[in-house]
C-alpha positions as CSV (number, residue, x, y, z in Angstrom):
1,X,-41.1,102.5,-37.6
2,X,-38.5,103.8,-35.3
3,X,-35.1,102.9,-34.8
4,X,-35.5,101.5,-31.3
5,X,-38.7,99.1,-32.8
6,X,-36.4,97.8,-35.7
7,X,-34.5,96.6,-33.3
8,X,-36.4,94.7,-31.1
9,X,-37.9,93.0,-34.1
10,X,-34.1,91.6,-35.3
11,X,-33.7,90.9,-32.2
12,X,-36.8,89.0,-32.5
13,X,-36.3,87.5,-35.7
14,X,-32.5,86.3,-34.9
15,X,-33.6,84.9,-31.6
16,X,-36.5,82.6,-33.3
17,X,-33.7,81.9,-36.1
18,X,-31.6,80.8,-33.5
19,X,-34.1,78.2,-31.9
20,X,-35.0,76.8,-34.9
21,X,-31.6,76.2,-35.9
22,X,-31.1,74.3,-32.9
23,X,-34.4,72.5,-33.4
24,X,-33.5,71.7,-36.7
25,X,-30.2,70.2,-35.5
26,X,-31.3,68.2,-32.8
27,X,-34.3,67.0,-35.2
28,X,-31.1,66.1,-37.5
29,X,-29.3,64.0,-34.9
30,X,-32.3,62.1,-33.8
31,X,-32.8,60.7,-37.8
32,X,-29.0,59.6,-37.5
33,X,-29.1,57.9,-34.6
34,X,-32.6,56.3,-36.2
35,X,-31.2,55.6,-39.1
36,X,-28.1,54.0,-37.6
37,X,-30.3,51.6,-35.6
38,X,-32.1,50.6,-38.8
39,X,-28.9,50.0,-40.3
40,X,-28.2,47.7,-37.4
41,X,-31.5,45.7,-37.2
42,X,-31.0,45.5,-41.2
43,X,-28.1,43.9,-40.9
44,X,-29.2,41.4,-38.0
45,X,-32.1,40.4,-40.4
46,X,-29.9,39.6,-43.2
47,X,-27.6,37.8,-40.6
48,X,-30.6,35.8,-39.6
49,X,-31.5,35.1,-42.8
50,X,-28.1,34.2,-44.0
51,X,-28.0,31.6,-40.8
52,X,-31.7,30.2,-41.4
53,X,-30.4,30.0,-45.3
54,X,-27.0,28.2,-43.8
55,X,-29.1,25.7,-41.6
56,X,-31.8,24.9,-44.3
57,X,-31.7,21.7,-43.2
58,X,-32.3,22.0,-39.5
59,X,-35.6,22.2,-37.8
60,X,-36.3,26.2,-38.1
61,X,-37.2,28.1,-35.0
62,X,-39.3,30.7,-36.8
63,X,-40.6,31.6,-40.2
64,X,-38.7,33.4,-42.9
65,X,-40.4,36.0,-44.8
66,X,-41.5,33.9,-47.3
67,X,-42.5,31.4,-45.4
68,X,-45.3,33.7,-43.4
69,X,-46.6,35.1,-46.9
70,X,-47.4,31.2,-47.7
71,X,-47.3,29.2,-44.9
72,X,-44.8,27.0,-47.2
73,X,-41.0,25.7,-46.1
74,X,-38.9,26.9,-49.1
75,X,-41.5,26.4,-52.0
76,X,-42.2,22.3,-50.5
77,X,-45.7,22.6,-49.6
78,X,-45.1,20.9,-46.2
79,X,-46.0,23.8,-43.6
80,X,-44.3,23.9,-40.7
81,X,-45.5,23.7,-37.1
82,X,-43.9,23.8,-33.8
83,X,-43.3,21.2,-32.3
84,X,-40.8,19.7,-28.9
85,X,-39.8,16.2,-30.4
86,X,-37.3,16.0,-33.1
87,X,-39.1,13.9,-36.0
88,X,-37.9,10.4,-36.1
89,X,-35.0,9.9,-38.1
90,X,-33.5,13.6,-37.8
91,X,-30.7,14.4,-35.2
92,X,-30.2,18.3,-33.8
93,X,-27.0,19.6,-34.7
94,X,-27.9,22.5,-31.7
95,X,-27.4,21.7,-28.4
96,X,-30.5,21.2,-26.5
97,X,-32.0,24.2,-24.5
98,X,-35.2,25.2,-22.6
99,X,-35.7,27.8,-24.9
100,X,-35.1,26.2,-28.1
101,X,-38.4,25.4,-30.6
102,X,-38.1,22.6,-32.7
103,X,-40.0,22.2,-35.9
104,X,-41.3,19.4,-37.8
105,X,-43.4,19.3,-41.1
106,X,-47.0,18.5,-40.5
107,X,-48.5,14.7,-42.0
108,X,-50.4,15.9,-44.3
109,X,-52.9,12.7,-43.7
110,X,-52.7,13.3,-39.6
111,X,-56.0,13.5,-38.0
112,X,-56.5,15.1,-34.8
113,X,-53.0,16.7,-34.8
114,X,-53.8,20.3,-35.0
115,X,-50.8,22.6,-35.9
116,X,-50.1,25.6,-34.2
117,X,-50.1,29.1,-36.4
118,X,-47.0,30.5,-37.4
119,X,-46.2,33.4,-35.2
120,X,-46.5,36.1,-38.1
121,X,-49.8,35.1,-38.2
122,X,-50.3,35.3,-34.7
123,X,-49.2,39.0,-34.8
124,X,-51.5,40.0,-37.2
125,X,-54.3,38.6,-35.2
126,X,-53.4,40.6,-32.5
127,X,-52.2,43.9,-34.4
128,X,-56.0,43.2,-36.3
129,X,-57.9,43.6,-32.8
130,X,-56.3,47.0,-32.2
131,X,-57.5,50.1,-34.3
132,X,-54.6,52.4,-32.5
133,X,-50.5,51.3,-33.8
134,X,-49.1,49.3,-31.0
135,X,-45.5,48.8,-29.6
136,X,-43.4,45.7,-30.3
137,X,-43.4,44.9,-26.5
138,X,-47.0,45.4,-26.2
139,X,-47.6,42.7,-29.0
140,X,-45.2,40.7,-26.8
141,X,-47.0,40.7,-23.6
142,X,-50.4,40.1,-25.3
143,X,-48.5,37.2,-27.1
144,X,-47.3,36.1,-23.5
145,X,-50.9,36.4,-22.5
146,X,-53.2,35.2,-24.7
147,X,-50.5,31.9,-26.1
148,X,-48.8,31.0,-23.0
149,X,-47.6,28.1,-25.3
150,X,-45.5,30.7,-27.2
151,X,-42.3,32.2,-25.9
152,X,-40.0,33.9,-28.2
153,X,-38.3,36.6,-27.0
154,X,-39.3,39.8,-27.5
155,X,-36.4,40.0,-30.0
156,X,-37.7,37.3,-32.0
157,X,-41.0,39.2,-32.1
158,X,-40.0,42.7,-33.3
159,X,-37.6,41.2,-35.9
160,X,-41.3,39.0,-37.2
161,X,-42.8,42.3,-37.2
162,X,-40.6,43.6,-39.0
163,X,-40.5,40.8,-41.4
164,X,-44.2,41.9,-42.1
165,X,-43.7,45.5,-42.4
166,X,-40.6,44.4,-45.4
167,X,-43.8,42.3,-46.8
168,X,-46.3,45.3,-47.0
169,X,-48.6,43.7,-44.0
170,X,-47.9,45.7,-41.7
171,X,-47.1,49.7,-41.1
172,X,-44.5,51.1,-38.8
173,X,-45.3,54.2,-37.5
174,X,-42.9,56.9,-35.5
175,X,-43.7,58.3,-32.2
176,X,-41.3,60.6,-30.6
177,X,-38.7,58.1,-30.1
178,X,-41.4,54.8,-30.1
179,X,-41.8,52.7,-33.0
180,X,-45.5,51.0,-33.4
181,X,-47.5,49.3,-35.6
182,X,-50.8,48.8,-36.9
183,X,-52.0,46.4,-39.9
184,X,-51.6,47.7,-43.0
185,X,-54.7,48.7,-45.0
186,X,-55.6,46.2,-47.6
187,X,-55.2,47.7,-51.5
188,X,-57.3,45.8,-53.8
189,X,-57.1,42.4,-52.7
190,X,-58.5,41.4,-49.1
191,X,-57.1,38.7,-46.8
192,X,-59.6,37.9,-44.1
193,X,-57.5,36.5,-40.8
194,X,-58.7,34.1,-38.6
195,X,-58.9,35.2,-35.0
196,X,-57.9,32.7,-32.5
Protein backbone atom coordinates (compact mmCIF):
# COMPACT_ATOMS: atom_id res chain seq x y z
CA UNK A 1 0.00 0.00 0.00
CA UNK A 2 1.52 3.25 -0.80
CA UNK A 3 1.88 6.25 1.01
CA UNK A 4 -0.37 8.38 -1.09
CA UNK A 5 -3.37 5.37 -0.61
CA UNK A 6 -2.83 5.39 3.27
CA UNK A 7 -3.85 8.57 3.06
CA UNK A 8 -6.79 8.76 1.28
CA UNK A 9 -8.08 5.96 3.46
CA UNK A 10 -7.59 8.20 6.96
CA UNK A 11 -8.88 10.57 5.25
CA UNK A 12 -11.70 8.32 4.65
CA UNK A 13 -11.93 6.82 7.92
CA UNK A 14 -11.70 10.43 9.89
CA UNK A 15 -14.30 11.90 7.56
CA UNK A 16 -17.04 8.87 8.26
CA UNK A 17 -15.77 9.32 12.07
CA UNK A 18 -16.68 12.73 11.85
CA UNK A 19 -20.36 12.21 10.54
CA UNK A 20 -21.11 9.84 12.78
CA UNK A 21 -20.04 11.83 15.59
CA UNK A 22 -22.36 14.40 14.51
CA UNK A 23 -25.15 11.78 13.95
CA UNK A 24 -24.57 10.43 17.18
CA UNK A 25 -24.97 13.94 18.68
CA UNK A 26 -27.91 15.07 17.08
CA UNK A 27 -29.45 11.47 17.70
CA UNK A 28 -28.44 12.54 21.48
CA UNK A 29 -30.24 15.84 21.51
CA UNK A 30 -33.38 14.53 19.93
CA UNK A 31 -33.79 11.74 23.26
CA UNK A 32 -33.37 14.95 25.48
CA UNK A 33 -35.70 16.98 24.13
CA UNK A 34 -38.02 13.59 24.13
CA UNK A 35 -37.35 12.85 27.28
CA UNK A 36 -37.99 16.36 28.53
CA UNK A 37 -41.49 16.29 26.99
CA UNK A 38 -42.13 12.97 28.83
CA UNK A 39 -41.08 14.54 31.86
CA UNK A 40 -43.64 17.28 31.21
CA UNK A 41 -46.70 15.12 30.15
CA UNK A 42 -45.56 12.97 33.43
CA UNK A 43 -45.99 15.64 35.46
CA UNK A 44 -49.45 16.97 33.87
CA UNK A 45 -50.79 13.38 34.54
CA UNK A 46 -49.84 13.34 38.08
CA UNK A 47 -51.33 17.02 38.22
CA UNK A 48 -54.47 15.66 36.76
CA UNK A 49 -54.62 13.00 38.91
CA UNK A 50 -53.77 14.94 42.06
CA UNK A 51 -56.89 17.36 40.88
CA UNK A 52 -59.38 14.41 39.96
CA UNK A 53 -58.02 12.88 43.63
CA UNK A 54 -58.67 16.64 45.12
CA UNK A 55 -62.31 16.85 43.52
CA UNK A 56 -63.31 13.18 44.33
CA UNK A 57 -66.42 14.41 45.11
CA UNK A 58 -67.36 16.28 41.99
CA UNK A 59 -68.85 14.83 38.90
CA UNK A 60 -65.58 13.54 37.00
CA UNK A 61 -65.06 14.62 33.36
CA UNK A 62 -63.08 11.52 32.38
CA UNK A 63 -61.85 8.27 33.82
CA UNK A 64 -58.80 7.67 35.90
CA UNK A 65 -56.67 4.91 35.24
CA UNK A 66 -58.28 2.69 37.43
CA UNK A 67 -61.40 3.51 36.66
CA UNK A 68 -60.98 2.38 32.67
CA UNK A 69 -59.25 -1.09 33.83
CA UNK A 70 -62.83 -1.68 35.75
CA UNK A 71 -65.33 0.52 34.65
CA UNK A 72 -65.65 1.23 38.65
CA UNK A 73 -65.63 4.96 40.46
CA UNK A 74 -63.06 4.46 43.18
CA UNK A 75 -63.71 0.68 44.12
CA UNK A 76 -67.94 1.70 44.51
CA UNK A 77 -69.28 -0.46 41.83
CA UNK A 78 -71.45 2.42 40.43
CA UNK A 79 -69.90 3.05 36.91
CA UNK A 80 -69.94 6.15 35.58
CA UNK A 81 -71.51 7.64 32.48
CA UNK A 82 -71.68 10.90 30.94
CA UNK A 83 -74.17 12.68 31.29
CA UNK A 84 -75.49 16.91 30.83
CA UNK A 85 -77.78 17.21 34.04
CA UNK A 86 -76.31 17.35 37.38
CA UNK A 87 -78.05 14.46 39.41
CA UNK A 88 -80.70 15.78 41.76
CA UNK A 89 -79.46 16.81 44.89
CA UNK A 90 -75.74 17.54 43.88
CA UNK A 91 -74.59 21.27 43.11
CA UNK A 92 -71.37 22.05 40.64
CA UNK A 93 -68.77 23.71 42.38
CA UNK A 94 -67.36 24.50 38.47
CA UNK A 95 -68.74 27.13 36.67
CA UNK A 96 -70.84 26.09 33.97
CA UNK A 97 -69.30 25.76 30.33
CA UNK A 98 -70.13 24.47 26.85
CA UNK A 99 -67.36 22.26 27.08
CA UNK A 100 -67.72 20.89 30.42
CA UNK A 101 -69.09 16.93 30.81
CA UNK A 102 -70.84 16.14 33.73
CA UNK A 103 -71.02 12.74 35.21
CA UNK A 104 -73.57 10.93 37.16
CA UNK A 105 -73.57 7.22 38.45
CA UNK A 106 -75.84 4.98 36.47
CA UNK A 107 -79.36 3.44 38.42
CA UNK A 108 -78.45 0.36 38.51
CA UNK A 109 -82.38 -0.75 38.18
CA UNK A 110 -82.83 2.00 35.10
CA UNK A 111 -84.36 0.47 32.07
CA UNK A 112 -84.03 1.91 28.78
CA UNK A 113 -81.20 4.31 29.89
CA UNK A 114 -78.23 3.14 28.09
CA UNK A 115 -74.84 4.47 29.26
CA UNK A 116 -72.37 5.74 27.04
CA UNK A 117 -68.71 3.86 27.15
CA UNK A 118 -66.05 5.33 28.82
CA UNK A 119 -63.71 6.97 26.45
CA UNK A 120 -60.64 4.52 27.15
CA UNK A 121 -62.79 2.10 25.93
CA UNK A 122 -63.76 4.01 23.01
CA UNK A 123 -60.06 4.25 22.05
CA UNK A 124 -59.40 0.84 22.08
CA UNK A 125 -62.18 0.15 19.79
CA UNK A 126 -60.85 2.33 17.42
CA UNK A 127 -56.95 1.55 17.91
CA UNK A 128 -58.57 -2.48 17.61
CA UNK A 129 -59.86 -1.66 13.94
CA UNK A 130 -56.36 -0.57 12.84
CA UNK A 131 -53.53 -3.19 12.33
CA UNK A 132 -50.80 -0.21 11.56
CA UNK A 133 -49.92 2.22 15.09
CA UNK A 134 -51.89 5.39 14.75
CA UNK A 135 -51.33 9.04 15.88
CA UNK A 136 -53.05 10.58 18.93
CA UNK A 137 -54.83 13.10 16.53
CA UNK A 138 -55.76 10.55 14.14
CA UNK A 139 -57.68 8.65 17.08
CA UNK A 140 -59.12 12.16 17.64
CA UNK A 141 -60.69 12.83 14.36
CA UNK A 142 -62.02 9.21 14.02
CA UNK A 143 -63.47 9.93 17.62
CA UNK A 144 -64.87 13.27 16.20
CA UNK A 145 -66.30 11.12 13.41
CA UNK A 146 -67.65 8.14 14.33
CA UNK A 147 -69.10 9.78 18.18
CA UNK A 148 -70.10 13.10 17.31
CA UNK A 149 -71.63 13.00 20.88
CA UNK A 150 -68.01 12.98 22.26
CA UNK A 151 -65.79 16.01 22.34
CA UNK A 152 -62.82 16.04 24.46
CA UNK A 153 -60.04 17.76 23.31
CA UNK A 154 -57.47 16.24 21.69
CA UNK A 155 -55.56 16.77 24.95
CA UNK A 156 -57.86 14.88 26.85
CA UNK A 157 -57.46 12.10 24.33
CA UNK A 158 -53.60 11.68 24.18
CA UNK A 159 -53.40 12.02 27.99
CA UNK A 160 -56.40 8.63 27.99
CA UNK A 161 -54.05 7.13 25.69
CA UNK A 162 -51.53 7.36 27.55
CA UNK A 163 -53.31 6.34 30.58
CA UNK A 164 -53.64 2.95 28.67
CA UNK A 165 -50.15 2.58 27.54
CA UNK A 166 -49.13 3.21 31.81
CA UNK A 167 -51.82 0.21 32.05
CA UNK A 168 -50.13 -2.23 29.53
CA UNK A 169 -53.23 -1.91 26.88
CA UNK A 170 -51.79 -0.13 24.73
CA UNK A 171 -48.14 0.30 22.91
CA UNK A 172 -46.44 3.60 22.03
CA UNK A 173 -44.32 3.40 19.28
CA UNK A 174 -41.62 6.11 17.95
CA UNK A 175 -41.51 7.43 14.41
CA UNK A 176 -39.03 9.96 13.60
CA UNK A 177 -40.34 12.61 15.71
CA UNK A 178 -44.29 10.94 15.73
CA UNK A 179 -45.54 9.12 18.51
CA UNK A 180 -48.38 6.34 17.64
CA UNK A 181 -50.05 3.58 18.85
CA UNK A 182 -51.44 0.28 18.33
CA UNK A 183 -53.20 -2.13 20.96
CA UNK A 184 -51.07 -4.00 22.79
CA UNK A 185 -50.84 -7.79 22.14
CA UNK A 186 -52.71 -9.78 24.58
CA UNK A 187 -50.25 -12.19 26.96
CA UNK A 188 -52.09 -15.03 28.42
CA UNK A 189 -55.28 -13.72 29.22
CA UNK A 190 -57.66 -12.26 26.28
CA UNK A 191 -60.15 -9.41 26.58
CA UNK A 192 -62.48 -9.43 23.69
CA UNK A 193 -63.80 -5.60 23.07
CA UNK A 194 -67.03 -4.69 21.90
CA UNK A 195 -67.07 -2.67 18.72
CA UNK A 196 -69.55 -0.03 18.55
Amino acid sequence: MTSQSAATLRSRYSEQAASDLEENRRRQQELAEQITMLKQEEALLVDILTLAERYEGLPDPSPRPEQARSGNVLGSGTQVREDTSIPSGRTSRRPSSPTTRRTRPTQSGAKGKSRQPLLGDILLSLLGGHTEPRLAKELWDELLAKHPDRNPTPQVVRNTIESLVAKGRVQRHKQQRSVMYTLAQPDTSSTTEDAD
